[in-house]
C-alpha positions as CSV (number, residue, x, y, z in Angstrom):
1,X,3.8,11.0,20.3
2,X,2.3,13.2,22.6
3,X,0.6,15.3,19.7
4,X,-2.1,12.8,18.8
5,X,-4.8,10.5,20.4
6,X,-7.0,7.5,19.8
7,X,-10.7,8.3,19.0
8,X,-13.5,6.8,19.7
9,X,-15.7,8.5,17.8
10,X,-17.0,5.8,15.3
11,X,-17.2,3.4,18.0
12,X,-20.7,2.5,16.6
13,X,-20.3,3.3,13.0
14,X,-22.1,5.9,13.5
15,X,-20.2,8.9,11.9
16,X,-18.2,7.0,8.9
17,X,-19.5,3.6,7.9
18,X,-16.4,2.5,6.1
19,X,-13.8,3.4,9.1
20,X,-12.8,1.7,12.3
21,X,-14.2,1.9,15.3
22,X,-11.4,3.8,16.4
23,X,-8.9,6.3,14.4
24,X,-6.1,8.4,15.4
25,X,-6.3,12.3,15.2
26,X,-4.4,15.1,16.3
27,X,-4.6,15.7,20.1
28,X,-6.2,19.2,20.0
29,X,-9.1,18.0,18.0
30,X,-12.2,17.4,20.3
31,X,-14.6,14.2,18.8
32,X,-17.7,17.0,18.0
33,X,-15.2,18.7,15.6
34,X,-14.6,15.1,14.3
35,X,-18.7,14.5,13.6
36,X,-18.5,18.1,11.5
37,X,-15.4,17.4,9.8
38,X,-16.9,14.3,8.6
39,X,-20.2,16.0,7.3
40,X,-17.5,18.0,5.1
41,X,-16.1,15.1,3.6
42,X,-17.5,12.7,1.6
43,X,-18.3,9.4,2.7
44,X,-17.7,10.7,6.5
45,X,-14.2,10.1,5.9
46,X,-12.6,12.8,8.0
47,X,-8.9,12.9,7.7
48,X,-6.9,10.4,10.2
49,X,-3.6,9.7,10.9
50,X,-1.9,7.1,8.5
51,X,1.7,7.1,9.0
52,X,3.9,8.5,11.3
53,X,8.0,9.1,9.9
54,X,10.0,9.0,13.1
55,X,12.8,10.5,11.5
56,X,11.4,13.8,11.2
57,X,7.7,13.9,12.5
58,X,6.4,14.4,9.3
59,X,3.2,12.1,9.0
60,X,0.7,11.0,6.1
61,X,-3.2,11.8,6.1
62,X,-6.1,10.3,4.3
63,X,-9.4,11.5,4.0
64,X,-12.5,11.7,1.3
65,X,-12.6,14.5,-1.1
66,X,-14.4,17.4,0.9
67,X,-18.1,18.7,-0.1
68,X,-17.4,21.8,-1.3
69,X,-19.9,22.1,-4.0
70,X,-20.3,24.8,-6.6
71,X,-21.2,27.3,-4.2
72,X,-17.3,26.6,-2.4
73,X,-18.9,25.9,1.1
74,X,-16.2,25.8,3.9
75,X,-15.4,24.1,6.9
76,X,-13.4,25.3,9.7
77,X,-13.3,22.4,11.6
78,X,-12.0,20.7,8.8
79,X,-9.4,23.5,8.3
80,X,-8.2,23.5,11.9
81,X,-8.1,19.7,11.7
82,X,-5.4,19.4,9.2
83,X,-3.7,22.7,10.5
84,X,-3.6,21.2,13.6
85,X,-1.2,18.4,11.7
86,X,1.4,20.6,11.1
87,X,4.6,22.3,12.5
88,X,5.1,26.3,13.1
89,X,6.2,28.1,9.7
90,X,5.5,24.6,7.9
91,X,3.3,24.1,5.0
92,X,1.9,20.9,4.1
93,X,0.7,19.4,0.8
94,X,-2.4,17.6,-0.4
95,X,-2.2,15.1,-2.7
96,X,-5.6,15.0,-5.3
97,X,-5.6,11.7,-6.9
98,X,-7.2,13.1,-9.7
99,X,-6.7,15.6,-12.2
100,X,-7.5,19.0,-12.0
101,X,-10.0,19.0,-14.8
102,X,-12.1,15.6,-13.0
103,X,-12.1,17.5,-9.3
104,X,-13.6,20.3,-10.8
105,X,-16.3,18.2,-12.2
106,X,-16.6,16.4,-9.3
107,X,-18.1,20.0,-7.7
108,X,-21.3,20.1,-9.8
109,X,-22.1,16.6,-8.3
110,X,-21.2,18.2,-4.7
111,X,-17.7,16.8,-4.3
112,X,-14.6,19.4,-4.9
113,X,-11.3,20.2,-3.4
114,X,-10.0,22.5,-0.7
115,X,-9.4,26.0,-2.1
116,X,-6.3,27.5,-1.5
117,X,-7.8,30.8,-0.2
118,X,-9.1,28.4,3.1
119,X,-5.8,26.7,3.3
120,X,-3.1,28.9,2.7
121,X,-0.5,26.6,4.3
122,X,-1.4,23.8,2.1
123,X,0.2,23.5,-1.5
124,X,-2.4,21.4,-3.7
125,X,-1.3,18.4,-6.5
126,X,-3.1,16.8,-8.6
127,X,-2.0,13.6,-10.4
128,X,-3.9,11.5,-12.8
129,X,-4.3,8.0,-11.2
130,X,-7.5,6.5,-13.0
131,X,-11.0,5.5,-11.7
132,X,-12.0,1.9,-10.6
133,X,-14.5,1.2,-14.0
134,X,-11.2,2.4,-15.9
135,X,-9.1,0.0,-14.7
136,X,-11.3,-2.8,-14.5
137,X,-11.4,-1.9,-18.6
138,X,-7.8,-1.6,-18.4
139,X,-7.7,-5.7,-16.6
140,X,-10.1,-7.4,-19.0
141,X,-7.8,-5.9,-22.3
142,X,-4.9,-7.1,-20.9
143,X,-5.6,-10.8,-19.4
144,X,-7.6,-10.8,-23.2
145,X,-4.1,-10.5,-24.5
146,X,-2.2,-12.9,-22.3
147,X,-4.8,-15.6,-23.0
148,X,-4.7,-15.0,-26.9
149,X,-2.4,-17.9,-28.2
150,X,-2.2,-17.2,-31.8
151,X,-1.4,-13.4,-31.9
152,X,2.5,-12.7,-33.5
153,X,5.1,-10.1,-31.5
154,X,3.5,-7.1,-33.1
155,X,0.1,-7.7,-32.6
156,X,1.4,-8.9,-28.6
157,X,2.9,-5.9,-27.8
158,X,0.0,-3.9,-29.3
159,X,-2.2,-5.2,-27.3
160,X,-0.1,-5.1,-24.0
161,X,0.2,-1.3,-24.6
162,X,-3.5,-0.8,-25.6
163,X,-4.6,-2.1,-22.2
164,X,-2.5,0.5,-20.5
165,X,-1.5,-1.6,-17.4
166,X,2.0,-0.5,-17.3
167,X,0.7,3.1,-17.8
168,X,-1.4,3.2,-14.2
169,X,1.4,1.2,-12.5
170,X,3.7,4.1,-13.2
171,X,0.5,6.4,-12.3
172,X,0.4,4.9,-9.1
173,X,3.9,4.1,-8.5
174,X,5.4,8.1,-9.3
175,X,1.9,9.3,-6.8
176,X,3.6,7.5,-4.3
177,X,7.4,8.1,-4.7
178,X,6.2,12.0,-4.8
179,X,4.3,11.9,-1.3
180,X,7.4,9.9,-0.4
181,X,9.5,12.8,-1.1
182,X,7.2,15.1,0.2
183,X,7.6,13.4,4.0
184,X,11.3,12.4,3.6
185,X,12.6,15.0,1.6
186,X,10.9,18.1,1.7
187,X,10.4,17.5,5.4
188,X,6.4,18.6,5.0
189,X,3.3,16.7,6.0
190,X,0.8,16.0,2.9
191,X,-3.2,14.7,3.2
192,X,-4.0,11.9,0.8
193,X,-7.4,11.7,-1.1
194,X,-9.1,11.5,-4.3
195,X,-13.1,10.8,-4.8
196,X,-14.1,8.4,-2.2
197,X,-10.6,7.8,-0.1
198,X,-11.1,4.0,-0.2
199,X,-9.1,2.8,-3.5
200,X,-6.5,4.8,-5.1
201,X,-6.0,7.1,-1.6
202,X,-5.0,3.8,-0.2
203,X,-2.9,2.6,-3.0
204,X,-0.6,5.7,-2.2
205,X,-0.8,5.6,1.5
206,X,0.6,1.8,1.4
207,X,3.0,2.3,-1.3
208,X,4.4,5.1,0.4
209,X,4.8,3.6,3.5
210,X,6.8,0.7,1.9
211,X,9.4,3.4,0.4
212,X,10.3,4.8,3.5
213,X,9.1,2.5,6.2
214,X,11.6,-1.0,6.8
215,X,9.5,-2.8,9.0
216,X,6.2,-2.5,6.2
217,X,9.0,-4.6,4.1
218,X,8.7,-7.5,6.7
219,X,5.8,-10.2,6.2
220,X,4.9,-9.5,9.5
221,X,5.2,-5.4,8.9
222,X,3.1,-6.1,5.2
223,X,0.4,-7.8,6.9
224,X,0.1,-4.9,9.5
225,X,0.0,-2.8,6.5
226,X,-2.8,-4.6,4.5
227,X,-4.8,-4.9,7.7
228,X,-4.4,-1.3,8.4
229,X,-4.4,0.6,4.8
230,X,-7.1,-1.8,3.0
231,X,-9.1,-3.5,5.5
232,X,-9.5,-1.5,8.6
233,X,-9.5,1.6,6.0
234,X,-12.6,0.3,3.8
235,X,-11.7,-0.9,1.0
236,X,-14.2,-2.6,-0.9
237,X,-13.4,-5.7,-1.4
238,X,-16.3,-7.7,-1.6
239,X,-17.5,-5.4,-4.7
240,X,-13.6,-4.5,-6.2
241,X,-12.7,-8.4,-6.0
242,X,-16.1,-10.2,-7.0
243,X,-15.3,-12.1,-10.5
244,X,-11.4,-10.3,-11.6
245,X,-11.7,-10.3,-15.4
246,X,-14.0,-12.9,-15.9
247,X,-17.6,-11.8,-15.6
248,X,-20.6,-12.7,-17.7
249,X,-22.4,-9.4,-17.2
250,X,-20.0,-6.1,-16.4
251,X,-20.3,-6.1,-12.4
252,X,-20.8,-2.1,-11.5
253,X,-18.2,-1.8,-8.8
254,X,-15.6,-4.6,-10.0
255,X,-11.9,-3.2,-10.3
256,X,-8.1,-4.2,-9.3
257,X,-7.3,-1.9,-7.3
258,X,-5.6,-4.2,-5.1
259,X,-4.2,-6.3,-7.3
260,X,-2.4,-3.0,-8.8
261,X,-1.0,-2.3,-5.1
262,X,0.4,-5.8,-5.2
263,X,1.7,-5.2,-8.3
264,X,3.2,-2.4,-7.4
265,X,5.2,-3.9,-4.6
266,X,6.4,-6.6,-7.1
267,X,7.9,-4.0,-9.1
268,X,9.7,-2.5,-5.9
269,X,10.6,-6.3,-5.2
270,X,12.0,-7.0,-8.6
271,X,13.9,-3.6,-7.9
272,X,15.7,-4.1,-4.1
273,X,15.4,-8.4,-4.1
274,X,17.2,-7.8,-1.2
275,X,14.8,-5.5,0.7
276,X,11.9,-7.5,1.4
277,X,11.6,-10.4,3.9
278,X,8.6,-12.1,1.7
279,X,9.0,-13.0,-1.9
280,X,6.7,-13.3,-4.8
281,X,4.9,-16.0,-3.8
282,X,3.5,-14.1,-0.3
283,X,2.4,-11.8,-3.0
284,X,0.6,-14.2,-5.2
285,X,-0.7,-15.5,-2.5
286,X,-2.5,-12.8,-1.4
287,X,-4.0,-11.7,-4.6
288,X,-5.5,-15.0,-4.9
289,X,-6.8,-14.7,-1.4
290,X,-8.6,-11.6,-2.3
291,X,-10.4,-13.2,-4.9
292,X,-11.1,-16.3,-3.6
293,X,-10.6,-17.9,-0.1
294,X,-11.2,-19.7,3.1
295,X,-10.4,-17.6,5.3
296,X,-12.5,-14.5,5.9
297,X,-10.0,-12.0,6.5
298,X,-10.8,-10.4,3.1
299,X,-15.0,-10.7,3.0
300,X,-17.1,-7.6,3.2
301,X,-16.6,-4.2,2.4
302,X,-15.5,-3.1,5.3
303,X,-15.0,-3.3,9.1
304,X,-19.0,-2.7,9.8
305,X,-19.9,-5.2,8.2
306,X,-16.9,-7.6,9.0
307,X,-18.7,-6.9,12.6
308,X,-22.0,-7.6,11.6
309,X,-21.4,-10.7,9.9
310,X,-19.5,-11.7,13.5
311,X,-16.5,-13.3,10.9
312,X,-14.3,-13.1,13.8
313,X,-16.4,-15.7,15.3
314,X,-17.0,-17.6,12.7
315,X,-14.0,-17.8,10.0
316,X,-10.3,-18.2,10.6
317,X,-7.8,-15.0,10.2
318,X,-5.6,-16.0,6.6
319,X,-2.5,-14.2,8.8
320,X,-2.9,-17.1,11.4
321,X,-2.4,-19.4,8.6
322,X,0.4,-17.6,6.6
323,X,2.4,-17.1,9.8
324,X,2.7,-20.9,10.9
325,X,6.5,-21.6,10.7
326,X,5.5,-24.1,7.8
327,X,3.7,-21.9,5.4
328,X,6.4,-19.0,6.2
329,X,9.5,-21.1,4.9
330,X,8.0,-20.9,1.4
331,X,6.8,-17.3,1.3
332,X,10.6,-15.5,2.9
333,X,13.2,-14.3,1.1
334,X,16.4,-16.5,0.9
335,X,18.0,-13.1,-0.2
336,X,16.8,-10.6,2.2
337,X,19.0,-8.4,4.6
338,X,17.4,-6.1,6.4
339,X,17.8,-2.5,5.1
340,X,17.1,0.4,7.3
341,X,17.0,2.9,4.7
342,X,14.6,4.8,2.6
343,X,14.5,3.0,-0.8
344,X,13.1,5.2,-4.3
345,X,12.3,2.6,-6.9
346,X,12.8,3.7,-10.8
347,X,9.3,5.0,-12.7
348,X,11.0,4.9,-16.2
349,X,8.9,2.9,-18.2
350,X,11.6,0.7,-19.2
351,X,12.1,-0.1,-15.4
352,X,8.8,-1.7,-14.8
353,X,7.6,-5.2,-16.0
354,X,4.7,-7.2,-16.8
355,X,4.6,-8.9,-14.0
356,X,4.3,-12.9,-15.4
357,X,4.2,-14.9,-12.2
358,X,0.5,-13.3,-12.3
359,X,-0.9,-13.2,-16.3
360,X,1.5,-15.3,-17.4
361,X,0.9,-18.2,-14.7
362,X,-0.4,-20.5,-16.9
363,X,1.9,-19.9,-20.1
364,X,5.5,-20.9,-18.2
365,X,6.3,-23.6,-16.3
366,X,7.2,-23.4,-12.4
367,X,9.4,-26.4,-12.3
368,X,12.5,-24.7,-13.1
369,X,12.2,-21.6,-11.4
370,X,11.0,-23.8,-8.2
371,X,14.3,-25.8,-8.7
372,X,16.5,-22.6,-9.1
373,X,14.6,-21.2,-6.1
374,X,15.6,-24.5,-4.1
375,X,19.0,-24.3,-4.9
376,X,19.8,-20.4,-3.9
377,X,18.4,-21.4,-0.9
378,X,21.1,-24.2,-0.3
379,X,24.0,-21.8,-1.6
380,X,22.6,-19.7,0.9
381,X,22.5,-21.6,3.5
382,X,26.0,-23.4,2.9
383,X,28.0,-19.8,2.9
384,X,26.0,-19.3,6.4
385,X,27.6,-22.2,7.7
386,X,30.8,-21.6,5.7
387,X,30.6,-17.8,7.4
388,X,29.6,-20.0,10.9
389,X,32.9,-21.5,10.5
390,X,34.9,-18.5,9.5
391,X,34.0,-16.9,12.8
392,X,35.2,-19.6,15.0
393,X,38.2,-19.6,13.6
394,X,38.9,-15.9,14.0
395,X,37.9,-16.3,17.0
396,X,40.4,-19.0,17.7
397,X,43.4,-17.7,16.2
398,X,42.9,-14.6,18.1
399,X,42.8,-16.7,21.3
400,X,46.2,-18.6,20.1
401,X,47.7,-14.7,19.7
402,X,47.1,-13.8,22.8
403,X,48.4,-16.7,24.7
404,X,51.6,-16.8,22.6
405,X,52.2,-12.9,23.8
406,X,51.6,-13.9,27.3
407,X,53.9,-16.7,27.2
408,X,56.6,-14.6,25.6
409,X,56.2,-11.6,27.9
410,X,58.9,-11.8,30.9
């Protein structure tokens, strides 16, 4: 689209340390408004393009909380940035992460939010999605639970509920159906942020983008997605995804935030099984990766440092590996059918699942669900060929028709 542009801005990692080298922006933004903007917000995370809906032109921003302080400094640039995003007589929204009650906190310690009186075409939400140290609290209650062996249905489900998993799933999941809504829906544009912009802004963007975008339901699509949304956008996760739940001392900067998104995205999966080309073990797969792997797609914090440490040089990409035509057959969908459409998953809390095939792994056995796997995938493969042969013979019997009419026309 002719309205924005590649910048090069950060080419040196000069003005935000946790961003790529280069970012889109809208068109009528020059890069020394850029360098201002990202004085204003903290972390030098300047807003930047994160989705694009082609069926309106609506698009998604993400940014860090600006700096406004207690005194309510101001930025113009910053203003005219996000103005700049949307369309005459539009207004947008901006999507806090936090409540209310912790963004105004954050502005003694020199963070804050945009005040409505400096954005008047922006309508400002705030929704509860937790911190990293709280969910990392939230993790080591609930894989406690799973591992507990003795513990009767009572004290099971007490302790399921007293972790409060399911609770930030539907935290997360309902952020993103509502900026969902707000692009397909209302028809507005809406900037993402929280805090920093590098864990629960992202778990929205992504989420999001899988709700109304087909192609981030491909493996090929969700790969793009991850490399985009969570890599190239800085998240952590060297310090989010050092020791999971198992940790001797409490690491300071340890959380799941990804391993939330991912379970997330089962609970879409479970949803639409027919939506997604990958299946829960791409999934799986990925979470382990995060936490432990070969391949050095998911080491360092971000792309600076990815650079510095030259891993392109020296480790193998984990997508080269997924995406050899051996390692795809077990990670696709034998039920998916590609569906164009915008899908809303259910937020109910009796819609969403602990997901088992993660903190259960250890407590069921694979064997049968491996074996029912295995034999979908020959029923599905036996009504292609069964549908194979159904075609020819239309297409036969439709030949036979028309050469009987020509042989009984005069």
């Amino acid at each position: 689209t002719s309205e924005w542009r590649l910048s090069y801005v950060n080419k040196e990692f000069a003005v935000c340390p946790s961003y790529p080298p280069i970012v889109i922006v809208p068109k009528s933004i020059d890069d020394e408004a850029l360098r201002k903007v990202a004085m204003f917000r903290h972390g030098g995370r300047f807003p930047v393009l994160s989705y694009y809906h082609k069926k309106n032109g609506m698009v998604i921003m993400r940014s860090g909380q600006p700096l406004t302080g207690t005194n309510g400094r101001r930025c113009k640039e910053d203003e005219k940035l996000i103005n700049a995003t949307l369309r005459a007589g539009k207004r947008g929204y901006i999507i806090d992460t936090r409540s209310l009650n912790v963004a105004q906190q954050a502005r003694a310690k020199g963070g804050g939010f945009e005040q409505e009186a400096h954005y008047p075409q922006w309508r400002r939400i705030h929704k509860s999605i937790e911190r990293y140290h709280i969910l990392q609290e939230s993790l080591i209650k609930l894989v406690e639970a799973c591992n507990e062996q003795a513990h009767n249905m009572d004290r099971w489900l007490s302790k399921l509920e007293a972790s409060n998993w399911l609770t930030h799933i539907k935290e997360i999941l309902t952020t993103a159906c509502l900026a969902a809504q707000c692009i397909d829906r209302e028809g507005a544009s809406i900037l993402i942020h929280g805090t920093e912009g590098i864990d629960s802004t992202l778990q929205v963007t992504s989420l999001a983008q899988i709700i109304l975008e087909p192609r981030s339901r491909t493996i090929r699509g969700f790969e793009a997605l991850i490399e985009r949304e969570w890599l190239q956008a800085g998240h952590p996760f060297q310090q989010r995804c050092a020791q999971s739940a198992y940790c001797n001392s409490k690491q300071k900067w340890e959380a799941p935030v990804f391993l939330l998104f991912l379970d997330c995205v089962w609970q879409i999966l479970r949803q639409f099984p027919c939506s997604f080309e990958f299946n829960e073990r791409f999934l799986t797969m990925l979470f382990e990766h995060a936490y432990a792997s070969q391949f050095g797609t998911f080491l360092g914090n971000n792309e600076s440092e990815r650079c510095k440490l030259k891993l392109q040089q020296k480790t193998m990409s984990l997508w080269s590996w997924v995406n050899r035509p051996s390692e795809l057959s077990k990670l696709t969908n034998p039920l998916f059918e590609a569906n164009n459409l915008v899908i809303w998953p259910s937020v109910a809390p009796q819609s969403l699942q602990l997901w088992e095939g993660i903190f259960l792994r250890w407590n069921r056995t694979s064997k049968y669900l491996d074996e029912a796997y295995e034999e979908m995938v020959n029923i599905i493969e036996y009504n292609k060929e069964l549908q194979a042969k159904v075609n020819i013979l239309r297409r036969q019997l439709a030949e036979l028709e028309t050469e009987d009419g020509m042989q009984e026309s005069p």
